[in-house]
C-alpha positions as CSV (number, residue, x, y, z in Angstrom):
1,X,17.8,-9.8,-8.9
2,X,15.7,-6.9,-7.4
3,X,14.6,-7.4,-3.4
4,X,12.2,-6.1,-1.8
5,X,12.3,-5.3,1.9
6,X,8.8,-4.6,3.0
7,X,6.5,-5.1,5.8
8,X,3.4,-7.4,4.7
9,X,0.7,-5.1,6.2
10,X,2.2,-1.8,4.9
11,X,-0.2,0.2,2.3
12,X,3.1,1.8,0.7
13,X,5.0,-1.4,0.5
14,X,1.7,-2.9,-1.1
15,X,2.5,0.2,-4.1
16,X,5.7,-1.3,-4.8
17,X,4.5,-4.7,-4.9
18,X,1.9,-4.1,-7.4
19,X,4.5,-1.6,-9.5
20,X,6.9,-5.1,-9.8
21,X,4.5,-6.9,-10.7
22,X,3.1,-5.3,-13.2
23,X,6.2,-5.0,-14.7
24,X,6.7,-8.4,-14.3
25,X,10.3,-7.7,-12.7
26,X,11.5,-11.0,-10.9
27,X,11.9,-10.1,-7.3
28,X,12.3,-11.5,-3.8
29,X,10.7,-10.1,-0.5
30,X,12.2,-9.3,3.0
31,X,9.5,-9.3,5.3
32,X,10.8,-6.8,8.0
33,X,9.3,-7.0,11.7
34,X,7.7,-4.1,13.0
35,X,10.4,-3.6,15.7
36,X,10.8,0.5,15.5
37,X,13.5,2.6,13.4
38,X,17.0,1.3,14.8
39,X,15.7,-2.4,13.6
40,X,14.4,-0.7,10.4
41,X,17.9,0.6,9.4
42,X,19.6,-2.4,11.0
43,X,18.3,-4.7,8.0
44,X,17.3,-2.1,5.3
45,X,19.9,0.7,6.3
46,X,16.7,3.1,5.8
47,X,14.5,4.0,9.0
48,X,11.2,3.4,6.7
49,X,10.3,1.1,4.7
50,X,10.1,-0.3,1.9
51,X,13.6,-0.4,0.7
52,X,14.5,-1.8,-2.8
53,X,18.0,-3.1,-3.6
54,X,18.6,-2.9,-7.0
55,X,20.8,-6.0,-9.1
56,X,23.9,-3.3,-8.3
57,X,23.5,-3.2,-4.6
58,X,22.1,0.4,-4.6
59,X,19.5,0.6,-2.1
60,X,16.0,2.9,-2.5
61,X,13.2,3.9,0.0
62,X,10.1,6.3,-0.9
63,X,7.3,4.1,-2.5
64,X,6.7,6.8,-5.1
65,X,10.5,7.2,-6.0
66,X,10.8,3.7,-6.2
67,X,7.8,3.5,-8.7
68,X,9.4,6.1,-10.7
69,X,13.3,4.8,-10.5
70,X,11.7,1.4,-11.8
71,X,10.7,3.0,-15.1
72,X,14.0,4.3,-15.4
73,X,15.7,1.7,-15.0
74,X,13.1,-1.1,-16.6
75,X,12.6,1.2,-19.9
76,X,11.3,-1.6,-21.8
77,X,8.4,-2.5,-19.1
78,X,4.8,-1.4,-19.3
79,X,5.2,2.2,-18.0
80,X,3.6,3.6,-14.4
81,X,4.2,7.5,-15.3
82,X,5.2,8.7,-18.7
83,X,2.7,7.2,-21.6
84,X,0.0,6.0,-18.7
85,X,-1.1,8.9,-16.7
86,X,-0.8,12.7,-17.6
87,X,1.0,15.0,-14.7
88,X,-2.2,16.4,-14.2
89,X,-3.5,13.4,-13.7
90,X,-1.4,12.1,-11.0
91,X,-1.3,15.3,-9.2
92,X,-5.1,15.1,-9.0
93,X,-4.8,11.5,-6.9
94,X,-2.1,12.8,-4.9
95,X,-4.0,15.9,-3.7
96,X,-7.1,13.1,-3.2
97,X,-5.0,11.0,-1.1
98,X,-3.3,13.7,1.0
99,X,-7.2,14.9,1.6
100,X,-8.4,11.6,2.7
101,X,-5.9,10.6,4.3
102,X,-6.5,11.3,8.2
103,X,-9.8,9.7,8.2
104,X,-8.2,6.4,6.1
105,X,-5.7,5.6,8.8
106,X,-8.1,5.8,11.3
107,X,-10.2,3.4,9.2
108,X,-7.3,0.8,8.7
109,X,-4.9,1.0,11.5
110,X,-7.3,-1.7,13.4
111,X,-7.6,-3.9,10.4
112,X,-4.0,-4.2,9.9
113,X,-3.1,-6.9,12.5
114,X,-4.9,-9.0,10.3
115,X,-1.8,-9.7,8.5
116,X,0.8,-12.4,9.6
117,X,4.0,-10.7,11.1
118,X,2.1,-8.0,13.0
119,X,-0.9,-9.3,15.4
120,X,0.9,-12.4,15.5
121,X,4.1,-10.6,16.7
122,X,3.5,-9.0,20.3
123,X,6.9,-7.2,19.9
124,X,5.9,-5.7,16.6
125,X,2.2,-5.1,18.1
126,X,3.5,-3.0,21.2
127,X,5.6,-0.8,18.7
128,X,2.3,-0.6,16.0
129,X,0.2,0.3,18.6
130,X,2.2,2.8,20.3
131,X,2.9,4.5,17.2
132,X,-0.4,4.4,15.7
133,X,-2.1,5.9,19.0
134,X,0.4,8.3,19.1
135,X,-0.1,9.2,15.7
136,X,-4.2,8.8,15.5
137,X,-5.0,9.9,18.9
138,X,-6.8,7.3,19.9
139,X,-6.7,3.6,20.7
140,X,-7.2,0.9,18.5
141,X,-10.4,-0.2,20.4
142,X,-12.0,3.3,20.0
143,X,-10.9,3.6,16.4
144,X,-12.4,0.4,15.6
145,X,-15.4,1.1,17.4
146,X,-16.0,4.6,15.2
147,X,-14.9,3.4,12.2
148,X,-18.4,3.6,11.0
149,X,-17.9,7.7,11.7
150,X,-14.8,7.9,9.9
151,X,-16.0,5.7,6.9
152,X,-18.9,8.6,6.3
153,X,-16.6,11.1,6.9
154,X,-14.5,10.0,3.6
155,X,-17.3,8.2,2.0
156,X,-17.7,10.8,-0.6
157,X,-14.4,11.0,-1.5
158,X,-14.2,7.3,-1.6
159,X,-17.7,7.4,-4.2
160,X,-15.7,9.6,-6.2
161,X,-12.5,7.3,-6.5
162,X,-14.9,4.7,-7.3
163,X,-17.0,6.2,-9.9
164,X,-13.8,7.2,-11.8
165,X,-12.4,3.7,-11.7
166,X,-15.4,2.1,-13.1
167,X,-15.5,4.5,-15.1
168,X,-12.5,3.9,-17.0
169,X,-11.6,0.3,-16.2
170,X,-8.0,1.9,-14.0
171,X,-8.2,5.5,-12.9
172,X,-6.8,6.2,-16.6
173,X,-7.6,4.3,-19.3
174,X,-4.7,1.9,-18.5
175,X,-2.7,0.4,-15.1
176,X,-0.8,3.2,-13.9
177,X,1.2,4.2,-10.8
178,X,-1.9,6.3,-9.4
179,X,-3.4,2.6,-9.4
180,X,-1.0,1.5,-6.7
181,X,-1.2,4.3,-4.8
182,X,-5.0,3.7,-4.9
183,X,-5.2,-0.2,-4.5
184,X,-2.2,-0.2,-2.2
185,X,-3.4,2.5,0.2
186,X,-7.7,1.4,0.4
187,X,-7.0,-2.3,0.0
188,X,-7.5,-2.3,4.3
189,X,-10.9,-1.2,3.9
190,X,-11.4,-4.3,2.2
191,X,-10.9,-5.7,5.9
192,X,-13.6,-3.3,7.7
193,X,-16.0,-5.4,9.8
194,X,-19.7,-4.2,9.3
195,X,-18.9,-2.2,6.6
196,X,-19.7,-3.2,2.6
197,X,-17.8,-1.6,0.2
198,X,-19.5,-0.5,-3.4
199,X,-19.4,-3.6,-5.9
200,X,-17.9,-1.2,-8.1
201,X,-14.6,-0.7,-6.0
202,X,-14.3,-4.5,-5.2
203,X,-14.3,-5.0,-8.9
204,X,-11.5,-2.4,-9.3
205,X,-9.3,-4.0,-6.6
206,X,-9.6,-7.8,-8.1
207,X,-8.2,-6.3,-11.4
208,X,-5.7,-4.6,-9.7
209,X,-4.7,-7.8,-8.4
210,X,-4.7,-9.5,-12.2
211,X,-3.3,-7.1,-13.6
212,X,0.0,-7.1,-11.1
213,X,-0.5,-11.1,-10.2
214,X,-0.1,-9.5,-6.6
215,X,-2.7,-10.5,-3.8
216,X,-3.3,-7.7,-1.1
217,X,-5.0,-9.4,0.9
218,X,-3.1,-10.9,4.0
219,X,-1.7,-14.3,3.3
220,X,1.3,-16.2,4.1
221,X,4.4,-14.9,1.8
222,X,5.2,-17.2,-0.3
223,X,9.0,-16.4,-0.3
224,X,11.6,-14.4,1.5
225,X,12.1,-14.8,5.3
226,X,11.0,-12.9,8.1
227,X,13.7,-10.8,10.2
């Protein structure tokens, strides 16, 4: 069986979640504590996460090479690259992402505590924090208090994501891995306080969600342990 070592809040763990289950792969998940890299490799052997470990005991991190190594591997699953999105495609939502995101993690990094196993976890917290101030260049309490800057300052980027989706039901035609990148990654705007996202995206992200059988939202895991 395929497991999953992940952290519950992390946008690129929430990719491979979705990727499994819309394959419909039988896993189980690890949910790590955000304790810093020498806890990281201590339980994953990787310092990022997530980590898969394959039936064979081979072990994978990179979301995006995961997503890809599962089609190789799962050949007679519904596909995430080859026969759902054009290279093109995917290239265009990777150079999207990498545009927006600066002003995303700004956006999210205060919403993410929501999720058990990190605001709950003042260990985990200290680390998050420290790495996410570092990283952002600013404090938690200042980023949430301009979030409403930083959502305008992507807002146009975001309207363009969203017209496409509704557009065409996924960002293609059909589910594809650009859908986990883009479900996975905006799914902590969902958590904004003061701020409404377009009906349109909220549709997009619900079937997401049905489509994987994966919730993104923060809730209790429903299996695995926490280490």
């Amino acid at each position: 069986m395929l497991t999953l070592i992940h952290f519950t809040f992390c946008p690129f763990c929430q990719r491979v979640r979705l990727a499994l289950g819309y394959k419909n792969l039988v896993f189980t998940e690890t949910a790590a504590r955000f304790y810093g890299p020498e806890h990281f490799r201590s339980i994953s052997g990787f310092e990022r996460l997530p980590v898969i470990v394959y039936p064979d005991g081979s072990r994978q991190g990179e979301s995006l090479e995961i997503i890809a190594e599962l089609d190789r591997r799962f050949p007679v699953t519904p596909p995430l690259h080859q026969g759902a999105i054009a290279v093109a495609d995917l290239e265009a939502v990777l150079a999207w992402r990498a545009r927006i995101s600066g002003m995303l993690f700004r956006l999210i990094a205060p919403t993410l505590p929501q999720y058990p196993g990190l605001g709950d976890d003042p260990r985990a917290m200290t680390f998050y924090r420290e790495r996410m101030e570092g990283w952002l260049g600013d404090t938690m309490e200042g980023l949430q208090a301009r979030r409403h800057q930083w959502y305008a300052s992507m807002e146009a980027d975001l309207n363009g994501i969203t017209d496409r989706v509704a557009r065409h039901g996924f960002y293609t035609p059909v589910f594809s891995v650009a859908d986990t990148l883009i479900a996975g990654d905006l799914t902590g705007l969902r958590l904004l306080e003061g701020i409404t996202l377009q009906p349109e995206l909220n549709a997009y992200f619900a079937r997401v969600e049905a489509a994987a059988g994966i919730s993104l939202l923060p809730e209790p895991l429903k299996q695995g342990q926490n280490l």
